[in-house]
C-alpha positions, -999 to 999 in steps of 0.1 A, spaced: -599 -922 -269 -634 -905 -269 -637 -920 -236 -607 -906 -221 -609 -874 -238 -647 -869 -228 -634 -877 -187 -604 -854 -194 -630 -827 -204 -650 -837 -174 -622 -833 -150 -611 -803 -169 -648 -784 -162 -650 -796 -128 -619 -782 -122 -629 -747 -138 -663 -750 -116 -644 -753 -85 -620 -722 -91 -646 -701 -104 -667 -715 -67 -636 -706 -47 -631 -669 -66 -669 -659 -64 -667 -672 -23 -632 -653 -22 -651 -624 -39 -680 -625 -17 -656 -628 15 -642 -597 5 -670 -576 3 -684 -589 32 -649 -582 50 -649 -545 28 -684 -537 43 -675 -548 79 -644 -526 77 -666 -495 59 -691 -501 90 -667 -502 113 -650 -479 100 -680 -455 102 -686 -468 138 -651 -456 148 -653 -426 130 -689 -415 149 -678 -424 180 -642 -403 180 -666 -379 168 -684 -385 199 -658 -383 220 -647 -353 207 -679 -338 216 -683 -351 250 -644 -334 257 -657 -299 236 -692 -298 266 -665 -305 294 -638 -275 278 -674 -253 276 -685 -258 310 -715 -276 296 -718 -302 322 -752 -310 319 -744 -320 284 -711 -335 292 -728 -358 318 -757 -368 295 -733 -380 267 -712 -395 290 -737 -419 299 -749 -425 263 -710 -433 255 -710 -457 284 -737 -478 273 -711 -488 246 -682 -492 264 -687 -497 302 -651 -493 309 -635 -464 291 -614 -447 314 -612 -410 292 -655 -414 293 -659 -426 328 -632 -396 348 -656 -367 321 -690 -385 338 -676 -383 371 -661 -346 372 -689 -333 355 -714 -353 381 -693 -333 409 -695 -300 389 -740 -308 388 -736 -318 421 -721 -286 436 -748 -268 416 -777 -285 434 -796 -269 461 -818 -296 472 -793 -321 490 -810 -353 479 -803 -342 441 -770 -332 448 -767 -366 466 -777 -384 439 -748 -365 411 -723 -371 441 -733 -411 440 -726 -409 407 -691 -391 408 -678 -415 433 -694 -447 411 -679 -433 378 -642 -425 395 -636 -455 410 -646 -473 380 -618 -451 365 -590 -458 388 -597 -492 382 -592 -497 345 -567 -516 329 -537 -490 319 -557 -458 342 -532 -436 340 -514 -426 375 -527 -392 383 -541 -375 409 -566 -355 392 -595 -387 398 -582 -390 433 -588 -354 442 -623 -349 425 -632 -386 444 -618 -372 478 -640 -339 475 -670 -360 468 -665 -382 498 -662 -352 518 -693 -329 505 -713 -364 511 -702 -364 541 -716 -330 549 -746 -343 537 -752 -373 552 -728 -371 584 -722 -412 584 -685 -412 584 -671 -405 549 -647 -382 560 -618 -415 561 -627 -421 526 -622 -380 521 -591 -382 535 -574 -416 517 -582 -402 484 -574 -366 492 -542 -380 507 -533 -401 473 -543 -368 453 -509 -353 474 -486 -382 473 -490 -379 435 -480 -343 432 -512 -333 421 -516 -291 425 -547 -274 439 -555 -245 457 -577 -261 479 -566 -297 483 -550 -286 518 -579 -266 527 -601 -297 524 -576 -324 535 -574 -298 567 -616 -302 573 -614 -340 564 -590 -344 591 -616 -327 613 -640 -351 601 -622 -381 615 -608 -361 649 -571 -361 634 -567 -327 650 -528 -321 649 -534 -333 613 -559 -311 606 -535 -278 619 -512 -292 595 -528 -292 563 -553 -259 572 -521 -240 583 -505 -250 546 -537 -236 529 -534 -207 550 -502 -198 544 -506 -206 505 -539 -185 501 -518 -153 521 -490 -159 499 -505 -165 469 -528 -137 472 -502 -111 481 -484 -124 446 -514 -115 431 -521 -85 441 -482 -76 435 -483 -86 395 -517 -67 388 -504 -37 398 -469 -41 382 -492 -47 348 -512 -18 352 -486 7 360 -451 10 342 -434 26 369 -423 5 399 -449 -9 417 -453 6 453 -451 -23 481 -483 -42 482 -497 -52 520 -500 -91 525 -531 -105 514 -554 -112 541 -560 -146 551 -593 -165 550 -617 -160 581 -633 -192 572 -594 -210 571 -589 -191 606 -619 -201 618 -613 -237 610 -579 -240 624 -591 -222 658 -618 -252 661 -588 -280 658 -568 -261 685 -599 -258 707 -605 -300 699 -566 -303 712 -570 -276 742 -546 -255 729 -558 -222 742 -535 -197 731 -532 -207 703 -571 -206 694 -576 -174 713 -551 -158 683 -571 -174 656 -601 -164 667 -592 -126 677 -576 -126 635 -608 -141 628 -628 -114 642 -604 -85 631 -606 -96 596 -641 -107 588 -666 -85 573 -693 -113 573 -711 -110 609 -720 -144 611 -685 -157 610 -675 -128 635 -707 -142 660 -692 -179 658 -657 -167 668 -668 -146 693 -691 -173 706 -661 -199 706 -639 -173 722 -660 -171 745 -662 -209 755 -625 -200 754 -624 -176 777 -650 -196 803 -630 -225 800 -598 -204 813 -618 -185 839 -609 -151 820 -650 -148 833 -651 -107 820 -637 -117 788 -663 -145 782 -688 -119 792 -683 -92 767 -678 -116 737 -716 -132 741 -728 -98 749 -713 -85 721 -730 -112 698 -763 -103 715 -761 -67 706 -749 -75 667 -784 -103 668 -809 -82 689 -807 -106 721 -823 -135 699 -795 -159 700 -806 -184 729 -769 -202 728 -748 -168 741 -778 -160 764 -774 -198 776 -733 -193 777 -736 -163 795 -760 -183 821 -731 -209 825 -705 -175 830 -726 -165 862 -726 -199 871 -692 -205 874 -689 -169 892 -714 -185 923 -739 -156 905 -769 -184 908 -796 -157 905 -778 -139 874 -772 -176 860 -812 -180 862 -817 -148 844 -797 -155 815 -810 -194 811 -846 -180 814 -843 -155 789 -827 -187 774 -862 -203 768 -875 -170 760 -855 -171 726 -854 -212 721 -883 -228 738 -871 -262 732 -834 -255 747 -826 -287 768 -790 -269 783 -810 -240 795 -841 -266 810 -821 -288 823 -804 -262 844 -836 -240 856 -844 -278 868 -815 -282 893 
């Protein structure tokens, strides 16, 4: 009986041992569990705190900040589609602020790497905020570079509008993408709808801040006057399609409108090409003399035009004038050297 009783007590302690070894590893699971949790936990809680932040710089304008932190975030989680769209549009915002074009190259780089990244997420949500921003990158680098990303402008410009995203100048820059990639009758298009937007729009304006700073009723306002640049740009596509008349009109509005006299001296200088092109020969004259008076004779391409106006007249000796006094202005002026070399 002592034998039994003394392996009864042994099976009895072992027993004990083995559920007070499970508890104390149960126990010990738990806290480790509790204290992953707590740190994680933590780790959440700093990073929405993060986040938060990194939203607060973009709402302030802070983009220098916003880009920094976005990066930092990034390092932790390569994919985050809320992170990678506030490094992107802030890179465009640093980008437009540059004035040396390699550094604003380099913030553009990095808003078309960070967007794309974006629009490629798992669950991205379809907007056309990310399209927009990438389209206007692809376009500025364009103007920077000038090796062909005026397609890519145009696809994600183009995308931007097919999903109803609103902004001013998404037409305006769909309209010079176009340009870009010789679409002319597409370019007319879209610059014609950001004309007509930026007249209307700006006549609205004008209406409601004078009906809130008067309580009687307002008197009629005059239509907003249109962009020079906008006419400008639309007069270049008709001239691309040969569309005289229709450029001629741009470019007189152009003129009559501007108060900045270097937009005034392109139009007239294009008007002028214009007005060679038609043989309206007097007209062609008095628009390049007229930039020569506003620039003091020292701009060697309307002395050169005006050359090629006497030349189409049978005026050879008047033609040599004008393509000497060419050289006098630009040295280095092949048009005007190649022609004294006939």
């Amino acid at each position: 009986m002592a034998g039994k009783r003394s392996k009864a007590d042994y099976g009895l302690h072992f027993h004990r041992r083995r559920v007070l070894h499970n508890l104390a590893a149960f126990l010990a699971l738990l806290l480790a569990v509790g204290a992953a949790v707590f740190v994680g936990y933590r780790w959440y809680a700093a990073e929405r705190n993060e986040r938060a932040l990194l939203l607060e710089y973009w709402q302030k304008a802070d983009y220098e900040a916003a880009h920094k932190l976005a990066g930092e975030l990034l390092e932790k989680r390569p994919l985050d589609y809320q992170t990678l769209s506030l490094r992107g549009f802030s890179a465009f915002q640093l980008a437009d602020a540059q004035i040396n074009s390699g550094d604003a190259l380099e913030y553009l780089d990095d808003c078309i790497r960070s967007l794309r990244k974006a629009l490629i997420t798992k669950n991205a949500p379809r907007e056309g905020s990310l399209s927009y921003v990438l389209g206007k990158a692809y376009y500025h680098k364009n103007e920077h570079t000038g090796l062909g990303y005026a397609a890519l402008a145009v696809k994600y410009l183009e995308q931007a509008r097919e999903a109803a995203y609103e902004a001013p100048d998404l037409p305006e820059y769909l309209g010079l993408a176009y340009v870009g990639i010789k679409e002319y009758h597409k370019s007319v298009a879209a610059l014609s709808e950001a004309l007509r937007a930026e007249t209307v729009g700006g006549a609205a304006e004008a209406a409601s801040e004078a009906e809130a700073g008067s309580e009687a009723e307002p008197a009629a306002q005059p239509a907003a006057q249109p962009s020079d640049i906008l006419l400008l740009a639309i007069a270049r596509s008709y001239l691309e399609l040969k569309q005289w008349d229709q450029a001629k009109a741009y470019l007189h509005q152009c003129i009559s409108i501007s108060k900045d006299s270097k937009t005034i001296n392109i139009a007239r200088l294009l008007l002028g090409r214009v007005s060679l092109d038609t043989g309206a020969y007097q007209e062609a004259i008095r628009q390049y003399r007229a930039v020569l008076s506003e620039e003091s004779d020292r701009n060697a391409d309307a002395w050169f035009q005006l050359g090629e106006v006497y030349y189409a007249m049978k005026d050879t000796t008047r033609a040599r004038a004008q393509w000497r006094q060419t050289l006098k202005v630009n040295p280095g002026h092949r048009g005007a050297r190649s022609r004294l070399n006939m």
